[in-house]
MIBAFI-541247 format. One record per atom (N, C-alpha, C): residue number from 1; atom name; x, y, z. Coordinates in nm, 4 decimals, padded with zeros to 6 digits. Layout:
<nodes>
NODE|NUM|CA|X|Y|Z
...
</nodes>
This chain:
<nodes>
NODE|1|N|00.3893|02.3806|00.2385
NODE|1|CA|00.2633|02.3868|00.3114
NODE|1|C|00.2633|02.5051|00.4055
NODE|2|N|00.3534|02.5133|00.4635
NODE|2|CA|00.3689|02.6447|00.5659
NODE|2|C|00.3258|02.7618|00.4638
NODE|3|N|00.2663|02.8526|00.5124
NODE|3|CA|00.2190|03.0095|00.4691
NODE|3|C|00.0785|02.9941|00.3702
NODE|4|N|00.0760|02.8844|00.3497
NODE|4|CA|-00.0460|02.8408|00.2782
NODE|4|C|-00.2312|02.9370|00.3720
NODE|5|N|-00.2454|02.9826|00.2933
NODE|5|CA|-00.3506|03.0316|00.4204
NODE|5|C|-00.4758|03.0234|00.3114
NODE|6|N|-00.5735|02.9431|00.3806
NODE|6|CA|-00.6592|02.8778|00.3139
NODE|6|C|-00.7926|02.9479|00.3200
NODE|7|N|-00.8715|02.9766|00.2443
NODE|7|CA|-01.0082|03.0640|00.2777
NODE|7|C|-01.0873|02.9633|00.1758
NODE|8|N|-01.2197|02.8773|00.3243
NODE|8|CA|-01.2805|02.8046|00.2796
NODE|8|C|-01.4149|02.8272|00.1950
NODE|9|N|-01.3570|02.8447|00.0428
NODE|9|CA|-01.4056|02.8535|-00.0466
NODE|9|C|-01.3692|02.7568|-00.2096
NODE|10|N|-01.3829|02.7782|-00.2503
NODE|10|CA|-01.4020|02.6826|-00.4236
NODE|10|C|-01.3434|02.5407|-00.3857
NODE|11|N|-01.2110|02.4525|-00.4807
NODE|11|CA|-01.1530|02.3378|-00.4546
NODE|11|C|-01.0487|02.3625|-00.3302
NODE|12|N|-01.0013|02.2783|-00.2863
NODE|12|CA|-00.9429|02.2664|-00.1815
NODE|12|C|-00.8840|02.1070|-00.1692
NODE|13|N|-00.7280|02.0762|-00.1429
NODE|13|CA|-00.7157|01.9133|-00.1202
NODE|13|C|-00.6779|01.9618|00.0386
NODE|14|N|-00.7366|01.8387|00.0956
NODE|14|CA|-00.7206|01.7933|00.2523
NODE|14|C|-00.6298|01.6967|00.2636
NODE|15|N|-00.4893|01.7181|00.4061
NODE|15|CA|-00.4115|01.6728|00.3933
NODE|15|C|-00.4516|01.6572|00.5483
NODE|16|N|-00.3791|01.5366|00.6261
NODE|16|CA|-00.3597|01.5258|00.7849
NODE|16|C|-00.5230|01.6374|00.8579
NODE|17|N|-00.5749|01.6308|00.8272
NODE|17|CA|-00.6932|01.7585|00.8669
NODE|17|C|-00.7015|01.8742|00.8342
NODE|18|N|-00.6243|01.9289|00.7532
NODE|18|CA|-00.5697|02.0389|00.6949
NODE|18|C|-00.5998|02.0840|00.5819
NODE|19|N|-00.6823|02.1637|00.5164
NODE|19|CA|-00.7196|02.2056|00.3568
NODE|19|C|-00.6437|02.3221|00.3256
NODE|20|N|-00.5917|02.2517|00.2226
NODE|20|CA|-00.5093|02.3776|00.1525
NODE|20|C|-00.5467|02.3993|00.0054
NODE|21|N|-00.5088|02.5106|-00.0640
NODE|21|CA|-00.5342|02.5483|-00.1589
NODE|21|C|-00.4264|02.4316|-00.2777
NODE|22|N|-00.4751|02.4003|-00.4154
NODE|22|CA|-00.4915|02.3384|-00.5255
NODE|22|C|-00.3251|02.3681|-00.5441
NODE|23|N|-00.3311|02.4957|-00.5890
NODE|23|CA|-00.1439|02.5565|-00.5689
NODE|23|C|-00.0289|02.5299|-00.4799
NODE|24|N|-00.1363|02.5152|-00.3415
NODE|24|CA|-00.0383|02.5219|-00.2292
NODE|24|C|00.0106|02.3282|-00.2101
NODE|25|N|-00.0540|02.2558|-00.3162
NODE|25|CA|-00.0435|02.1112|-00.2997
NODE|25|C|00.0936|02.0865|-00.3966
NODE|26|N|00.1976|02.1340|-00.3482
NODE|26|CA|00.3492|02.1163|-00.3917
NODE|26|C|00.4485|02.0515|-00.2975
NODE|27|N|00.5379|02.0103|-00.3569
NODE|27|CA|00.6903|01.8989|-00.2746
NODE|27|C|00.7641|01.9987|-00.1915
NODE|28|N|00.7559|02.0535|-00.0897
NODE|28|CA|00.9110|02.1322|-00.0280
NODE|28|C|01.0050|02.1491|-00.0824
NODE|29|N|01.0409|02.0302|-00.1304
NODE|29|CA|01.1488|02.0862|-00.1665
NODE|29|C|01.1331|02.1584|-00.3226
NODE|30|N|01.1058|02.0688|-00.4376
NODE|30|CA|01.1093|02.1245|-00.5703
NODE|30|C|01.0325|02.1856|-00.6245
NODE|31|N|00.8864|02.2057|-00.5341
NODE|31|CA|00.7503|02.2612|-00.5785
NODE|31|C|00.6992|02.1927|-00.6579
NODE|32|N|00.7327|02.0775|-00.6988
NODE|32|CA|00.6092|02.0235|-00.8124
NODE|32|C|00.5050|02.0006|-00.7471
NODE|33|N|00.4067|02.0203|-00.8471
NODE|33|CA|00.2463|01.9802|-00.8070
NODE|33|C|00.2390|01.8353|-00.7815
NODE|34|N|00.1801|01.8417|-00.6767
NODE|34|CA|00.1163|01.6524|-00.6419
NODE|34|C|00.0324|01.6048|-00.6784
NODE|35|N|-00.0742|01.6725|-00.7633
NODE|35|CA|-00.1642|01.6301|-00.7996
NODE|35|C|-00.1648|01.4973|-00.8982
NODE|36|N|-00.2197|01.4495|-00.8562
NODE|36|CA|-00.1978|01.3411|-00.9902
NODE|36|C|-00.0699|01.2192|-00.9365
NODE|37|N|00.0143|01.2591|-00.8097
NODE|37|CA|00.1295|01.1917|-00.8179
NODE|37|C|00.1327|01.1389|-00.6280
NODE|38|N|00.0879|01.1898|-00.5638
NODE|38|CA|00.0728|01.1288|-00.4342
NODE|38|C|00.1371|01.2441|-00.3456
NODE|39|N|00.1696|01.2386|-00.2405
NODE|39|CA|00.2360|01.2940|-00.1713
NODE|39|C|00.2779|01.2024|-00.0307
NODE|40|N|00.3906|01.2157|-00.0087
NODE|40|CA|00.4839|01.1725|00.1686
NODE|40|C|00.5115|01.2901|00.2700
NODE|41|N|00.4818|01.2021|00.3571
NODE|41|CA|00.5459|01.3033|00.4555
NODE|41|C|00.6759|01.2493|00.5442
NODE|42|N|00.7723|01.3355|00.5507
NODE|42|CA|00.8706|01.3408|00.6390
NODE|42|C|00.9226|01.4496|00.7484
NODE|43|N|00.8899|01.3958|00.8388
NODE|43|CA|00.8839|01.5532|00.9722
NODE|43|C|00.8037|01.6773|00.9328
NODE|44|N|00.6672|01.5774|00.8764
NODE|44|CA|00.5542|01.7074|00.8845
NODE|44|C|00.6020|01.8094|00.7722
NODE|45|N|00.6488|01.8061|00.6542
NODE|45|CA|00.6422|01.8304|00.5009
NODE|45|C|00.6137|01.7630|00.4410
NODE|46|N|00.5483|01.7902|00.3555
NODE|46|CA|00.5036|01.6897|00.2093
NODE|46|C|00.6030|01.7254|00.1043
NODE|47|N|00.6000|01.5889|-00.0005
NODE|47|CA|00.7662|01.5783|-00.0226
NODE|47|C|00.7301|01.4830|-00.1729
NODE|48|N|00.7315|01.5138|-00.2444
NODE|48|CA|00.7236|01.3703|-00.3972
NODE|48|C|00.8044|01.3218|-00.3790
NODE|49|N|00.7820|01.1891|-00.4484
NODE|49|CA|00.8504|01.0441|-00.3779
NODE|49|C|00.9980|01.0854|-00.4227
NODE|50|N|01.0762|01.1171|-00.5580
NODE|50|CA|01.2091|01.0887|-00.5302
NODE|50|C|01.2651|01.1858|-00.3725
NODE|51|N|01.2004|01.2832|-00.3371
NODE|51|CA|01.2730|01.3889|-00.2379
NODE|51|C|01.2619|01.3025|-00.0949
NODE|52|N|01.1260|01.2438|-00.1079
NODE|52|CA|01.0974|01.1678|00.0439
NODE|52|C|01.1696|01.0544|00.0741
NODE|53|N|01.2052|01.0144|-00.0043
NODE|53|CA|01.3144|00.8897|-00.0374
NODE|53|C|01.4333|00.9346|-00.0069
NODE|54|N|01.4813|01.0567|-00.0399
NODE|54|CA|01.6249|01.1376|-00.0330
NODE|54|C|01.6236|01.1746|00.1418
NODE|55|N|01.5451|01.1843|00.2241
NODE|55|CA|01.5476|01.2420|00.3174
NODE|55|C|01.4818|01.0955|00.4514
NODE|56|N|01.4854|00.9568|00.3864
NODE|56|CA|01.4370|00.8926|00.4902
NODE|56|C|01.6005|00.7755|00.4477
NODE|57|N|01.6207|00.7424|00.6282
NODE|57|CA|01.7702|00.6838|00.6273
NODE|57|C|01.6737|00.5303|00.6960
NODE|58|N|01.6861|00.4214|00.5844
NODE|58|CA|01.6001|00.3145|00.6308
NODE|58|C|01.6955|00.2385|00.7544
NODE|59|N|01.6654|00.1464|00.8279
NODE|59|CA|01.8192|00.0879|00.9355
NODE|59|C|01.9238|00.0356|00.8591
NODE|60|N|02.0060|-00.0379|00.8852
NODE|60|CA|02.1416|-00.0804|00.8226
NODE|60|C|02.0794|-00.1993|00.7508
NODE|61|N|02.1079|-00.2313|00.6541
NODE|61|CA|01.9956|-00.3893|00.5907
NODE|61|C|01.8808|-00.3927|00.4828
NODE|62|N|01.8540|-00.2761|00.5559
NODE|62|CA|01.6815|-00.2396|00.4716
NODE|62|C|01.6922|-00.1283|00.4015
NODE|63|N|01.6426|-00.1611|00.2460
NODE|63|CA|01.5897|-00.0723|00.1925
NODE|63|C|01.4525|00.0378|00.1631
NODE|64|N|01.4603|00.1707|00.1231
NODE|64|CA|01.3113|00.2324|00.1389
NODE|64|C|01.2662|00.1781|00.0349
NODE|65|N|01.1070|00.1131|00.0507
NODE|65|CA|01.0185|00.0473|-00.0398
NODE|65|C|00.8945|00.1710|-00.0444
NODE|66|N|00.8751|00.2092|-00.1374
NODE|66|CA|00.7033|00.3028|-00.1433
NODE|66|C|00.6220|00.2030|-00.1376
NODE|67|N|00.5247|00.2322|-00.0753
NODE|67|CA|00.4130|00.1447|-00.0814
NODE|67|C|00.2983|00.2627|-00.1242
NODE|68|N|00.1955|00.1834|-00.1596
NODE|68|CA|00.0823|00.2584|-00.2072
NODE|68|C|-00.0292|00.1945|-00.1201
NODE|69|N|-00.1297|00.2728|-00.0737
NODE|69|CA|-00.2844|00.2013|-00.0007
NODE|69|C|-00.3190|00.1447|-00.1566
</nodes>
């Protein structure tokens, strides 16, 4: 998401208040496209679920569950 610089014109996905370009809607870490697949956030990156999962430490007991709205 960082360097993404958006000129409000054609499609555009809106994230947290934020429109970014169709391209720029990729995982930090691996770049896949989200489209079609959701996106997480962890410390303000967007992240596809196996990476966001890799980077959240649930407490001692609990496991990370995805949930969907």
């Amino acid at each position: 998401i960082e360097g993404c610089w958006f000129l409000p014109r054609g499609m555009f996905v809106k994230i947290r208040d934020k429109q970014r370009h169709p391209e720029c809607y990729v995982c930090s870490d691996c770049g896949t496209n989200l489209k079609q697949k959701g996106h997480f956030f962890v410390e303000d990156q967007i992240y596809c679920e196996k990476h966001a999962r890799e980077r959240v430490i649930p407490p001692e007991g609990y496991e990370v569950v995805t949930v969907f709205p």
